[in-house]
C-alpha positions in Angstrom: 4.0 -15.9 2.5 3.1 -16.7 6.1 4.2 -14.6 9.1 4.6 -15.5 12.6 5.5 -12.9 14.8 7.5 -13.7 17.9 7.9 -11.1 20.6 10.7 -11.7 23.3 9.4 -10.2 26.3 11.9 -10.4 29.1 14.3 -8.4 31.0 14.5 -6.2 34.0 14.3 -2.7 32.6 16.8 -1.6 35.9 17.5 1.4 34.4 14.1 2.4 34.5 13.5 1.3 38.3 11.6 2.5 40.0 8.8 2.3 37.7 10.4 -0.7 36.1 10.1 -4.1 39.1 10.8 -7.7 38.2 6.8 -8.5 38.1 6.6 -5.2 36.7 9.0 -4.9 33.9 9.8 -2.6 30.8 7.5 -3.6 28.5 4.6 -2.8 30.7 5.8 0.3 31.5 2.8 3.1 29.7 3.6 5.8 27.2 1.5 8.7 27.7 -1.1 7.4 25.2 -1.6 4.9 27.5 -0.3 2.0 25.6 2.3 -0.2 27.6 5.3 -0.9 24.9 4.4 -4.5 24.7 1.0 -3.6 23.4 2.7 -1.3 20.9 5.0 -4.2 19.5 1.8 -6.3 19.5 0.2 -4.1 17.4 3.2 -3.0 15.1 3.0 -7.1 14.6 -0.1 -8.0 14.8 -1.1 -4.9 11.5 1.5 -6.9 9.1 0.0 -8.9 6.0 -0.6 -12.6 5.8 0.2 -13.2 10.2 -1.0 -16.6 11.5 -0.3 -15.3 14.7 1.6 -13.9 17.9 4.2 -15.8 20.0 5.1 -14.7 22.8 8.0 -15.7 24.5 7.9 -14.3 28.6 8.3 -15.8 32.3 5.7 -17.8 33.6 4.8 -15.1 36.2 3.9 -12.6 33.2 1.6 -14.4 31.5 -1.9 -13.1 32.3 -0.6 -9.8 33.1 1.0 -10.2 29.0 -2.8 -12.0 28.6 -4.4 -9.0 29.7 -2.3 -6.0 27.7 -3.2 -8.2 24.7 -6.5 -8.4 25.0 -7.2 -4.3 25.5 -5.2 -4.5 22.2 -6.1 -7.0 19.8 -9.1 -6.0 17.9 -8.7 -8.0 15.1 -8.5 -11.4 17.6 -5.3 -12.1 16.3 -4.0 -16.1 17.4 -2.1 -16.0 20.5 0.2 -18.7 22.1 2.7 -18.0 24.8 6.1 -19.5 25.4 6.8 -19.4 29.5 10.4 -19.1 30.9 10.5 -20.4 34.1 13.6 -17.9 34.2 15.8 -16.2 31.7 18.7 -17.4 29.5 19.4 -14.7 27.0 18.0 -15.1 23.4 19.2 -17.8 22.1 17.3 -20.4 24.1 14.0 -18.0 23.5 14.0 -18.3 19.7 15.2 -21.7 19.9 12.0 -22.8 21.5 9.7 -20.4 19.8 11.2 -22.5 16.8 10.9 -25.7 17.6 7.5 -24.4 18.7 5.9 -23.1 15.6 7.5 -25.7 13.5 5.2 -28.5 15.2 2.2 -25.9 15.2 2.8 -24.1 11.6 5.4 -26.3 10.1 9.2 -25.5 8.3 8.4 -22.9 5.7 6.7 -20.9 7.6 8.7 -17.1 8.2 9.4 -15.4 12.1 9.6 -12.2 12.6 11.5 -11.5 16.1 10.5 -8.8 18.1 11.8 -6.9 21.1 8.8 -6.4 23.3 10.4 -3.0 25.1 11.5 -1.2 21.7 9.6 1.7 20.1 9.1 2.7 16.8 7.6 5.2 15.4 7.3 5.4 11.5 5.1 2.7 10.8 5.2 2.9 7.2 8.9 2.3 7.1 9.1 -0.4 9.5 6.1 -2.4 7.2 8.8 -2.0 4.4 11.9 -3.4 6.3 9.9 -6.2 7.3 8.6 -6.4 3.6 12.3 -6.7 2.4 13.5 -8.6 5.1 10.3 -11.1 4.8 12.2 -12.0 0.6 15.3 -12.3 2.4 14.5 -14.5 4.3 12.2 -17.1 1.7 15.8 -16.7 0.0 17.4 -18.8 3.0 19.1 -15.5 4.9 18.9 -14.9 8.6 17.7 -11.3 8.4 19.1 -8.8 10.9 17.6 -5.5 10.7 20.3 -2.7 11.0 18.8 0.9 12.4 21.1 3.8 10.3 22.6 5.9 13.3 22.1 9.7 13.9 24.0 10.2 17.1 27.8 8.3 18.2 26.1 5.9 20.7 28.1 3.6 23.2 25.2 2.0 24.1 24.3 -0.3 20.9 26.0 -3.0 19.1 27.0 -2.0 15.4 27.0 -4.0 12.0 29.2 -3.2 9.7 27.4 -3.6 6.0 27.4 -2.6 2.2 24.2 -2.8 1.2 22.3 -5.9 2.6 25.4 -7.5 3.0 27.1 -7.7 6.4 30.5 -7.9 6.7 30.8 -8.2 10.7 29.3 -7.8 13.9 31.2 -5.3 16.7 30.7 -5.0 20.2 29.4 -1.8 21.9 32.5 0.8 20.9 34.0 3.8 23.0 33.1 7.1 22.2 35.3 7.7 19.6 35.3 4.6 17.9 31.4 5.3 18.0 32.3 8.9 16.4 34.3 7.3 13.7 31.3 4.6 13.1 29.0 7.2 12.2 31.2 9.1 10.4 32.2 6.0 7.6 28.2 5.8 6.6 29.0 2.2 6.5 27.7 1.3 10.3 24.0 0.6 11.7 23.2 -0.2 14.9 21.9 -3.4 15.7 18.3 -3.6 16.7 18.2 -6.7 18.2 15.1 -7.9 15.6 15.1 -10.7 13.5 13.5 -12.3 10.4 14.2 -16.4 8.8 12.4 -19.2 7.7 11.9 -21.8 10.7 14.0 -24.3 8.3 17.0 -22.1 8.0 17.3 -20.8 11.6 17.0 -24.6 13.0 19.8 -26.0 10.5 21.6 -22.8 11.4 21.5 -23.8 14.2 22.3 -26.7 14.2 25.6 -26.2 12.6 26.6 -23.4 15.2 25.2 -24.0 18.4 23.8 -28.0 18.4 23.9 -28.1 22.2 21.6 -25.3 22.2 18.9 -26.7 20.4 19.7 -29.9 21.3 19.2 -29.0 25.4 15.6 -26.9 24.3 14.4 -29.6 22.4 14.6 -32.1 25.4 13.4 -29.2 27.7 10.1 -28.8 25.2 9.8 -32.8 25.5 9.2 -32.6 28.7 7.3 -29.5 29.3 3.8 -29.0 30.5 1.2 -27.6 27.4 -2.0 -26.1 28.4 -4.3 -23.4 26.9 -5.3 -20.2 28.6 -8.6 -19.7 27.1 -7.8 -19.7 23.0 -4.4 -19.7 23.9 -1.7 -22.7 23.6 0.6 -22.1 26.5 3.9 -24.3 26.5 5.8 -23.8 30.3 9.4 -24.9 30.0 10.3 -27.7 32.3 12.3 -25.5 34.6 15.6 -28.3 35.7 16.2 -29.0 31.9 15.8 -25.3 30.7 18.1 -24.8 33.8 20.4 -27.0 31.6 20.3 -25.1 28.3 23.2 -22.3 27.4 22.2 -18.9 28.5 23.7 -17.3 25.3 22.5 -14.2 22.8 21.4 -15.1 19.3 23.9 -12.3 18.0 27.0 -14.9 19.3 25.2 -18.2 19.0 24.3 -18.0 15.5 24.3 -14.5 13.7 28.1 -13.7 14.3 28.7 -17.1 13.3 26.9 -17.8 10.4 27.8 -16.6 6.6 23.5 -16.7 5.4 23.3 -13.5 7.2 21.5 -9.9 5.5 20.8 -7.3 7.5 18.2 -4.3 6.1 19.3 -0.7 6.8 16.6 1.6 8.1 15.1 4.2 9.7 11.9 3.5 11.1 11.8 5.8 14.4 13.5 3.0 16.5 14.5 3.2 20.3 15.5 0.7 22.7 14.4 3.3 25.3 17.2 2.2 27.8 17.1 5.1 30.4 14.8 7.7 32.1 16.1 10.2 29.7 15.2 8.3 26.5 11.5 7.7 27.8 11.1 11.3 29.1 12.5 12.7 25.6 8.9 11.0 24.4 7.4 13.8 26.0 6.8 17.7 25.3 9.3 20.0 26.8 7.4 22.9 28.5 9.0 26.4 27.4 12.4 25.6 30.6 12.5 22.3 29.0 11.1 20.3 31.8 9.6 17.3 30.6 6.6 16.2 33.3 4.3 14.0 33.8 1.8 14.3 36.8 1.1 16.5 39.3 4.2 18.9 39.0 4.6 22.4 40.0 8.1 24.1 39.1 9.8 27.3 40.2 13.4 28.0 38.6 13.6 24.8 37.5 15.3 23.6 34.1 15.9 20.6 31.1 14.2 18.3 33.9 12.7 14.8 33.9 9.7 14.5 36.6 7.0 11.5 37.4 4.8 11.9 39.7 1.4 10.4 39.0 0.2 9.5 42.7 0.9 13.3 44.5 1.7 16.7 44.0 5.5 16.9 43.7 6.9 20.3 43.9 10.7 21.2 42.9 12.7 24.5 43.1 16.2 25.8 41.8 17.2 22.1 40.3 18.5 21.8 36.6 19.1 18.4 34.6 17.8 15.9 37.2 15.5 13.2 36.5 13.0 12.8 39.5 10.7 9.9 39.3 7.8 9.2 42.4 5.8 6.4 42.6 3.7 5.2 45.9 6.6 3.2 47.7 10.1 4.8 46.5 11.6 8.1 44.6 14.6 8.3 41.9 16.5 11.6 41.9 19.2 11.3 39.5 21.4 13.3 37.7 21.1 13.0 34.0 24.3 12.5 33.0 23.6 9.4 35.4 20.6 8.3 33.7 22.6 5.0 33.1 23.6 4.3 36.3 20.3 3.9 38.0 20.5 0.2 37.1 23.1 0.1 39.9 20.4 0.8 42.2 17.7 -2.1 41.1 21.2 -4.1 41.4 21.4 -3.7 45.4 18.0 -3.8 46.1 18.1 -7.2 44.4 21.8 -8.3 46.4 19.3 -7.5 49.5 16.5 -8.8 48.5 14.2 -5.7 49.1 10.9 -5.8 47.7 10.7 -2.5 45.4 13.3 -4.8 42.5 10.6 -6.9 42.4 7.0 -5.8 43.5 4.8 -2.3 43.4 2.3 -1.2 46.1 -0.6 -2.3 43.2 0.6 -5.9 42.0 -1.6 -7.5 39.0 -3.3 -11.0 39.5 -4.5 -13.7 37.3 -7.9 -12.5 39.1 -7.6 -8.7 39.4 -5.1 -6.8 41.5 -4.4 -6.0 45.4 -2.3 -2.7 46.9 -0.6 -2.5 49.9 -2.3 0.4 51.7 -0.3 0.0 55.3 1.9 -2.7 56.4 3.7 -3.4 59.9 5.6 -5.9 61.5 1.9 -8.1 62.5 -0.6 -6.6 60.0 -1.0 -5.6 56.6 -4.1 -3.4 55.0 -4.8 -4.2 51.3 -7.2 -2.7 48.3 -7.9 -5.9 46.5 -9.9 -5.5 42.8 -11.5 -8.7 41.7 -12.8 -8.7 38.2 -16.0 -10.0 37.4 -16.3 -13.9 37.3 -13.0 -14.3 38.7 -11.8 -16.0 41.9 -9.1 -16.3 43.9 -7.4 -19.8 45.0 -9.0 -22.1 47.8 -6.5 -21.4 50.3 -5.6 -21.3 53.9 -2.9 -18.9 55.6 -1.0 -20.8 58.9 0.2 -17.5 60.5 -2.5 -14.8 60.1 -6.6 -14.4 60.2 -8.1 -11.6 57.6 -11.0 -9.9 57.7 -12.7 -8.6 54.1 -14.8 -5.4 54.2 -16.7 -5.1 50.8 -16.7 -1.2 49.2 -18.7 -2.0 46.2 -19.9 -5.1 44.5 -20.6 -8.5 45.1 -18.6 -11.0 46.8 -19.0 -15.2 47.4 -16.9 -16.1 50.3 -16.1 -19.7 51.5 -15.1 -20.3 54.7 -14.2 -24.4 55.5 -17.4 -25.8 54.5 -19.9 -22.9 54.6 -20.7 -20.4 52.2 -22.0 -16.6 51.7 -22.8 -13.8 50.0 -21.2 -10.4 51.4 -22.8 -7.0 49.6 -21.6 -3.5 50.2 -20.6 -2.7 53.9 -20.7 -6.3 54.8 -17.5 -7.7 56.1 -16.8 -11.4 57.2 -13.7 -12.7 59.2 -11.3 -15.7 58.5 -9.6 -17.5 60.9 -6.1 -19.1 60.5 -6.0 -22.1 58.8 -9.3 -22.1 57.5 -9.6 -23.5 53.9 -11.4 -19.8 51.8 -12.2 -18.2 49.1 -13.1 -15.3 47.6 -14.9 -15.0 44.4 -16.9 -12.5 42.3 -19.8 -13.8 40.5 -21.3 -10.0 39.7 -20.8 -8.3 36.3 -19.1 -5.5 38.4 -15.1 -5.3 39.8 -15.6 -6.8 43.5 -13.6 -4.0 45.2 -13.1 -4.8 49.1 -10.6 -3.9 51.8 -8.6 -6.7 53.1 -7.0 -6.5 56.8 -4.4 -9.3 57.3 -3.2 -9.5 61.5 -0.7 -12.5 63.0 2.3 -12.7 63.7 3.7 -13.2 60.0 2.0 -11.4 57.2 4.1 -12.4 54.5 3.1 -12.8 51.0 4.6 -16.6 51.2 2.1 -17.7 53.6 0.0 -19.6 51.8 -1.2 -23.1 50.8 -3.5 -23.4 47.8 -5.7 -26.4 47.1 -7.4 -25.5 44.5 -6.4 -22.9 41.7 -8.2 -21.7 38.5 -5.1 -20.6 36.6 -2.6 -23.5 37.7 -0.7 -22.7 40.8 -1.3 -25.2 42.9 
């Protein structure tokens, strides 16, 4: 039978700030293999029998940063088609248009397997199994749940409550000791969040349980733009309709609802990773149980969490603190807080600070820039263009920049002339002169960008022309 993976990658990942921003999310985060956890669920996916392809349901900003973890990935040139959120609303409107979706593109018998782009698993074997077993389930007509068999009294999952592959109800996230007395039965699993149905089954399932839902998403696909990103199909959801649609989990919308459901219990090395101590348990302990990363040096120091890949970080006479460093802002954090660092991302989003939302080094369609300095009436960037790549004709109304090229080879336009700048060359733009900046080497254009005005902010810019849709 024919699979089509669907991976849901959304979310804020606050309780991994700071390494975790809104245009730098959870799944991007990097184990320390190197692999972001997206790339990891693409992978786990994409090495299943029989797939037609990967779905990927994200927001619109992620796409060619999702584009690019793919592609370092994806050896077997897998199919590829993205879904774009112009914003969140939960997981019932996701799978609801990666339905309606891969029913016009692979038709109603086709099966979906739903995947959570910022979970980890580790026992591959196993998890080829579940999704085996839950793949029959769902030819049968179930909506397949997959159920993870607990080790530990968590308060920090939802449970099913199941004999076999029967489930007999959903429950919320318990207390401690209801948790306690979960695990204690043998007949609760946590629920993973993944999913597994025929297209037919999950739209009539809908339909009978939330029809306003998939009625709203329909309308919202009707009138959203399609357009292809190299091989890619790329649908963006018409933002005032999707606006319109319920933002509602597919646990309440359907699953909880609906009496087709299975779940399959098993044990595949599954975390949600949901806190600093979760993804620093990932790593080694030295012999004081310090887990590190980075340039770390320790004195009396104990069962620690420390990141620090950008400086030497030194600590002395701490115990059970997570400490996490990155080039614009530090987490220090008890561990028995590890939870509560979302409260953190939470006001620095009520006050609109840029560290919820940006790093110093922020991924483009074209490359990436970082903020080396920044005052009140200039701003110093590190900007990476990859080869072939430009950046938007566009024109800046408050501030003139002058480029300064370190290696490579860049194509400038300024208004109506154009040049090519080599190492050590610099040029100067004016404001409100219509430029470019392209790189037409086989190199990375690496150059040094110095913005000076009296407003340097990122929002002050008009584009005229754009190469991946932003105008």
């Amino acid at each position: 039978m024919s699979l089509v993976v669907t991976i849901l990658c959304g979310g804020a990942g606050s309780r991994l700030w700071p390494v975790s921003r809104g245009t730098h999310p959870k799944p991007f985060i990097r184990l320390s293999d190197g692999q972001s956890l997206l790339q990891k669920a693409f992978v786990r996916g994409s090495n299943l029998p029989n797939i037609k392809q990967v779905l990927t349901v994200t927001n619109g900003e992620l796409l060619f940063k999702t584009f690019d973890h793919y592609q370092e990935v994806n050896d077997e040139k897998i199919a590829t088609e993205f879904v774009l959120e112009p914003f969140g609303r939960n997981t019932a409107p996701a799978i609801a248009a990666a339905i309606l979706q891969t029913q016009k593109t692979q038709g109603d018998d086709v099966i979906m397997l739903v995947l959570a782009a910022d979970h980890l698993i580790t026992d591959d074997i196993a998890f080829k199994q579940a999704v085996s077993e839950a793949a029959e389930l769902a030819a049968s007509g179930k909506l397949v749940t997959f159920g993870i068999q607990p080790d530990a009294p968590e308060t920090g999952y939802g449970y099913i409550e199941a004999e076999s592959n029967k489930v007999l109800r959903f429950v919320e996230k318990p207390n401690l000791e209801t948790a306690t007395e979960y695990l204690q039965s043998g007949k609760f699993l946590w629920n993973s969040g993944m999913f597994c149905f025929k297209v037919s089954t999950m739209l009539e399932q809908m339909q009978i349980h939330c029809p306003e839902i998939l009625s709203a998403t329909r309308t919202c696909l009707e009138q959203s733009q399609l357009s292809k990103h190299q091989a890619s199909l790329v649908t963006k959801l018409e933002p005032n309709s999707f606006s319109g649609v319920d933002a509602v989990s597919i646990d309440y919308a359907v699953m909880e609802k609906s009496s087709d459901v299975a779940v399959v219990p098993c044990k595949i090395g599954w975390s949600d990773i949901g806190s600093w101590t979760a993804l620093g348990d990932l790593d080694e302990p030295d012999s004081d149980g310090n887990r590190i990363r980075g340039d770390v040096i320790l004195h009396n120091a104990h069962n620690n969490t420390i990141h620090s890949q950008h400086r030497v970080l030194g600590a002395v006479g701490i115990n059970d603190l997570i400490i996490v460093d990155t080039p614009d802002a530090i987490l220090v954090a008890n561990k028995a807080s590890a939870q509560d660092v979302k409260h953190i991302y939470a006001e620095l989003k009520l006050t609109d600070h840029d560290a919820h939302k940006l790093h110093r080094t922020v991924a483009r369609p074209w490359g990436s820039y970082t903020i080396l300095e920044e005052e009140t009436s200039f701003k110093i960037k590190r900007l990476v263009v990859n080869p072939g790549c430009r950046l938007s004709l566009q024109s800046h109304q408050h501030r003139n920049e002058r480029w300064v090229v370190i290696s490579g080879i860049a194509l400038v336009t300024n208004n109506d002339q154009q040049h090519y700048l080599n190492q050590n060359e610099s040029t100067y733009i004016c404001a409100g002169h219509k430029h470019r900046l392209e790189n037409p080497g086989s190199d990375n254009l690496v150059l040094i960008e110095v913005q000076s005005g009296d407003y340097v902010g990122e929002d002050d810019i008009q584009r005229y022309e754009d190469s991946y849709g932003r105008c």
